[in-house]
N, C-alpha and C positions, 0 to 999 in steps of 0.2 A: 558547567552551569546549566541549569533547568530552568526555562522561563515558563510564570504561570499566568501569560495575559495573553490578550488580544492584540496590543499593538503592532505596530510593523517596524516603529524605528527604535533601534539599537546600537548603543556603538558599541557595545562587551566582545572584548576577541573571544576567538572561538578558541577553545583550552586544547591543546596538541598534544599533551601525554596522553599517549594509547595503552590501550591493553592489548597483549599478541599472544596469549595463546591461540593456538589454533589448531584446528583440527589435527586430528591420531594419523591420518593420514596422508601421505606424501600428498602435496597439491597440483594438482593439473594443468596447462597451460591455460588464460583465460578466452571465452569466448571474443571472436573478434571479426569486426565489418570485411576483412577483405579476404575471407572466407567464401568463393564464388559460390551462389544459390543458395545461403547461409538465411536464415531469417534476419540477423544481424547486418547482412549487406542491403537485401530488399529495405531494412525498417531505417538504415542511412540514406541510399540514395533515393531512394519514393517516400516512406512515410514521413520520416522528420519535415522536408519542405511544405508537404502538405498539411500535415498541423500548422507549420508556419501560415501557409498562404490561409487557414480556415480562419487565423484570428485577425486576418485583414478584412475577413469576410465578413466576420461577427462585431467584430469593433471599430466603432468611428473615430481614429486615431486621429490625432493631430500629427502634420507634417512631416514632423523630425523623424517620431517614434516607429512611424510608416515607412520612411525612407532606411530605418535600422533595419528594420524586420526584410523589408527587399533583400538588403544585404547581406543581409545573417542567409536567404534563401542562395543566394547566387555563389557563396562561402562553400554550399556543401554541393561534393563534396572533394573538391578537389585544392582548396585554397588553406594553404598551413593554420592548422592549431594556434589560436593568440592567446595573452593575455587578456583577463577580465579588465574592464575599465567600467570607472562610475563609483556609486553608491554602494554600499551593503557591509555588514558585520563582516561578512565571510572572502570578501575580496582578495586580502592578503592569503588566504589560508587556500584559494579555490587555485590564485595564481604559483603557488609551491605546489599542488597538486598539478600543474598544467608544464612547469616545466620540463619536463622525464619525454612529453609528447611535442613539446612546441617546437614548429615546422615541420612536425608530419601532418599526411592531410588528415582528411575524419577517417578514415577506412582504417587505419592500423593501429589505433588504439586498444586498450579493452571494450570493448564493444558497450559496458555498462557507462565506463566512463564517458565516453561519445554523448551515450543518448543523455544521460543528465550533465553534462557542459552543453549539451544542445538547449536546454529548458533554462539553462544559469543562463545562455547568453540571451533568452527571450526576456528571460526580467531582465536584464541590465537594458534590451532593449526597451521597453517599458520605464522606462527607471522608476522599478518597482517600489525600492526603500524611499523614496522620494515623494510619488505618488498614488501609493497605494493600487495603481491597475491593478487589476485578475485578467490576462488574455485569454482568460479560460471561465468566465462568468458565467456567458451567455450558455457553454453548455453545459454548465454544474445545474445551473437554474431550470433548465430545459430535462435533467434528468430525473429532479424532483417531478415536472410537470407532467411529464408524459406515463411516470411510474403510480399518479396516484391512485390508481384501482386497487394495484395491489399492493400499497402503500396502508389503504384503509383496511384491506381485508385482512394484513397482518395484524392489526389493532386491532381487530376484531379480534383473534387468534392471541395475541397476546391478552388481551382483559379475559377472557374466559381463561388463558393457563394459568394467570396469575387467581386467580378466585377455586381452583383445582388445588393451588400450594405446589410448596416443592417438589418437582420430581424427576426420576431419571430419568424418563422416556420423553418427557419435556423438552429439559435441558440436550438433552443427543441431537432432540429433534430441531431445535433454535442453535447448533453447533452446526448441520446440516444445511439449512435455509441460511445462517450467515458465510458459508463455504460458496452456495451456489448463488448468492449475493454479487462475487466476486465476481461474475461473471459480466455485467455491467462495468465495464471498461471504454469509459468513454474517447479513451487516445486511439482506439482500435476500431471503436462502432459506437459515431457521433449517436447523441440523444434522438434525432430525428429520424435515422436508419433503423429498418427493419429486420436489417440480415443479423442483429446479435444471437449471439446462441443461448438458448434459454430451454431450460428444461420443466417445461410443465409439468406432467405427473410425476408429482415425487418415489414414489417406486420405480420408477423406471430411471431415475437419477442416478441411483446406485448403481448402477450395471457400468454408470460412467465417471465411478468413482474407484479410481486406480491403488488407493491405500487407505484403511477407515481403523485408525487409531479411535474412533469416539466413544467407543464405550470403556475401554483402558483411562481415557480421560477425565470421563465422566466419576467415574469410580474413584479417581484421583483427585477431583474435586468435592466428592461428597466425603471425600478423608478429610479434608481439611477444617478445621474452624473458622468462623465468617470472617477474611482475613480479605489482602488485594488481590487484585488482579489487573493487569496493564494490558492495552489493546497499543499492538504499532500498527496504527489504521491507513489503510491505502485509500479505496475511493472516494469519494463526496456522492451524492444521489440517494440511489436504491441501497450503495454497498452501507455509505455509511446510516443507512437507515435499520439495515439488519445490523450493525452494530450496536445500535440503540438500542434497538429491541432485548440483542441478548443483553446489554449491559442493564439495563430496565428491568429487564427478569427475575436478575443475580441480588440486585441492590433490592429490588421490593420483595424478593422473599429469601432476604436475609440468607444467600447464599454467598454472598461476598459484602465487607465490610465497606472496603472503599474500590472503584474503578477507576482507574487512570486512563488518559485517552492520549498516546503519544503523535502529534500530529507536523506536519512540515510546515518550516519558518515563513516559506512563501509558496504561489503555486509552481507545480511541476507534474510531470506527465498527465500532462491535459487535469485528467480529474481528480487528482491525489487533494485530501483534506486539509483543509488549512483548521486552526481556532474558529474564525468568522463562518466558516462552512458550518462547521455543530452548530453555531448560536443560530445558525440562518436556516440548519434544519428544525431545530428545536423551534424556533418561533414558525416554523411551514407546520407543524406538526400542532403547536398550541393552538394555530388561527384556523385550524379545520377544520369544517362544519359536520365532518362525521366524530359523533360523541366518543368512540372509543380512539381515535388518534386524538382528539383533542387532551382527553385524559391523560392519555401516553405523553402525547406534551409536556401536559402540567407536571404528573410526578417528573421526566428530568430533568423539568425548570425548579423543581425541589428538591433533588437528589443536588445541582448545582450548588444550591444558595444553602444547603444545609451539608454543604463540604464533603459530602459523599461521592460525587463525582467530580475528577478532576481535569481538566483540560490544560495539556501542556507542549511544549516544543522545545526542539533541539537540532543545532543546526546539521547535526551530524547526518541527519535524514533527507538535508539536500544534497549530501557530500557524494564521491563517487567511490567510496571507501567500501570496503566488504566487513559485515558485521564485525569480525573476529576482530577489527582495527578500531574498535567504538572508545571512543574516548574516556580516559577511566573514573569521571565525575559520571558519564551517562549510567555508565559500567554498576559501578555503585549504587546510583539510582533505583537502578532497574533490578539491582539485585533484592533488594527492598517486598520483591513480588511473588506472591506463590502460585503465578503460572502467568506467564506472557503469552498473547495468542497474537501471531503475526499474520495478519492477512496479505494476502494478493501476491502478483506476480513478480512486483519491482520488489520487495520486502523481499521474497524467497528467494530470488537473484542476488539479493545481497549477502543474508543468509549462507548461499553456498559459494559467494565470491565471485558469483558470473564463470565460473570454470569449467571447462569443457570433462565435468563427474563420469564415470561410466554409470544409467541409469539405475543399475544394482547393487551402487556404493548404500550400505547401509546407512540412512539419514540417521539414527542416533551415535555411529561413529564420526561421522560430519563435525555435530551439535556436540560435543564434548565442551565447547570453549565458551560453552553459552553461561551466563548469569543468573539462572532462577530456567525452573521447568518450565518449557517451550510447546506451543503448541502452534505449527502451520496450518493456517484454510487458506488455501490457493486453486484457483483453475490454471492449469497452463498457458501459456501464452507466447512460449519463448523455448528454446531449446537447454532449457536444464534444467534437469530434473535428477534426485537419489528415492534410492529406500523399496524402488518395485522389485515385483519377482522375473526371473528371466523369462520363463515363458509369455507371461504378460505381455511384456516387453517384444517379443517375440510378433507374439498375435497381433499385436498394435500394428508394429511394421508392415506387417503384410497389408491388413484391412484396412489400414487410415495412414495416409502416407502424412498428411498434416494433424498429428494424433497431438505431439508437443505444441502446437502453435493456434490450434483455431478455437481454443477457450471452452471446449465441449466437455473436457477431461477434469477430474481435481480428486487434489488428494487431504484427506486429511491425519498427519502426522507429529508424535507427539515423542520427545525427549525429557528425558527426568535428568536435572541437573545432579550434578554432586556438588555440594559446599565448596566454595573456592581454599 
């Protein structure tokens, strides 16, 4: 089932017929925490607590909520795997996922599943479905805040492409800027930090761009008639503002009929986008005193109301599931699209199952089992990764010994489905 609101309270179960095909290729063991010197290890025992302790820092919780969150810190990572308790759609379905691990500690998991039962047990601590908390408000808000320079300067850049008309060196160029968007990973490098990686001259980006399917894409979209296209959107801020942007592009020059914005039920990994996050950039975007983001606003506060743009969610995208496991209503759904672009790092990790790929496993033998032509923009951030060339691969190792992890890198890579 596909919900197309805002709300947060649901009781609808979450539907459990899977689809399974799955990749052409034998599957790998999955990435996992107790992997010594692992980014997976470091991002259990240091990073999770630390997100924990930052939203005690940023929110003025009331007693109880405060007193969970301690707890949930002092859990990791050596105290067994529980059950979920509390509120939510997805309870029963999150604690069948949880028993295969319960009473292992956090480290021997799949390491995906870890980190998002780590984010399920911070809403439960919240009791999210109950009262609507975001423990991760203050730095979705703080990302808009601090990005608006070049927030305005893309509105600039967008109202001059749009008044240019359609075109392919445009569109390559807004696939680009939404890729290095990605980069703005708030779980990794809080809104107030300055060490994120960001690549100011755009020519010189590409030298840090490891696979550049975009103009294969490009070309693949200008095949098509003004039809859909689905974004599975990761951040909130800067990222999902280059989301807007290309989706704003597509829709006002009539290069896609309708946008879909596939987004998560509740918040998780710090800045992943909820429903409320679009309405709450959309409204930052209309109330801005620079004329061409206010504009950009308005059209997709009119792209909304005139059912052009769609804003949707599915619980599957809090789950700890790897794509090929999507639930076969989502399945369906999704098939509906003639090119889904998945952004960001948790999205591609799902994508390839969190599995320990050798880096030169071809990404379109992977993506076989996918439902409509796929198109990934990811930075790295995490240690999996397919689809480079060996030598690459190679040069990497030597020169950047944190080449997978420190968000400097991204690929953009694109798979053409076959009809199911």
């Amino acid at each position: 089932m596909i919900w197309r609101f805002a709300g947060i309270l649901c009781t609808c179960p979450i539907p459990t017929k899977i689809f399974m095909q799955k990749p052409i290729y034998p599957l790998p063991e999955p990435m996992r925490g107790n992997e010594s010197g692992s980014w997976a290890n470091s991002t259990i025992r240091q990073r999770l607590p630390e997100i924990a302790r930052r939203t005690l820092q940023e929110n003025d919780f009331p007693t109880d909520i405060q007193t969970r969150i301690e707890a949930l810190i002092a859990d990791i990572p050596d105290t067994p795997i529980r059950l979920l308790h509390g509120a939510g759609l997805d309870v029963a379905a999150w604690n069948e996922w949880v028993r295969p691990y319960r009473g292992q500690n956090w480290l021997n998991p799949p390491w995906f599943f870890t980190e998002t039962y780590f984010y399920r047990r911070i809403i439960e601590a919240v009791d999210y479905f109950q009262t609507g908390i975001d423990p991760f408000a203050h730095q979705k808000s703080e990302g808009l805040k601090t990005t608006r320079v070049a927030i305005h300067a893309l509105g600039a850049k967008l109202q001059d492409w749009l008044a240019a008309g359609r075109q392919v060196d445009i569109l390559a160029t807004l696939l680009t800027i939404d890729l290095w968007g990605n980069q703005a990973d708030l779980s990794l490098w809080p809104a107030e930090e300055s060490e994120q990686p960001a690549h100011q001259d755009f020519a010189l980006a590409q030298a840090f761009l490891l696979a550049d399917d975009s103009r294969r894409v490009v070309d693949y979209m200008y095949s098509w008639p003004a039809s859909r296209l689905d974004f599975i959107v990761d951040n909130a801020g800067f990222e999902l503002v280059c989301d807007l942007a290309l989706a704003d592009y597509l829709l006002s020059s009539d290069g896609a009929e309708e946008v879909f914005l596939n987004l998560k039920i509740h918040p998780t990994f710090v800045s992943d986008a909820t429903i409320l996050n679009v309405e709450q950039t959309i409204a930052f975007l209309l109330n801005a005193e620079h004329a061409a983001t206010s504009a950009w606003g308005q059209r997709l506060a009119d792209h909304l109301a005139n059912g052009r743009l769609h804003l949707q969610t599915h619980p599957f995208w809090t789950s700890p599931l790897a794509m090929w496991e999507m639930p076969t209503d989502l399945r369906a759904e999704l098939s509906n699209s003639s090119l889904i672009i998945s952004k960001g790092d948790a999205n591609y990790r799902r994508m390839l199952g969190d599995l320990n790929w050798l880096p030169t496993t071809p990404f379109a033998g992977i993506m076989t089992y996918v439902p409509a032509s796929w198109l990934a923009l990811r930075t790295l951030k995490s240690e999996v990764v397919a689809g480079l060339q060996a030598e690459k691969v190679t040069q990497l190792r030597q020169d950047d010994p944190d080449w997978l992890i420190n968000g400097r890198y991204g690929v953009i890579q694109f798979a053409i489905s076959a009809p199911d």
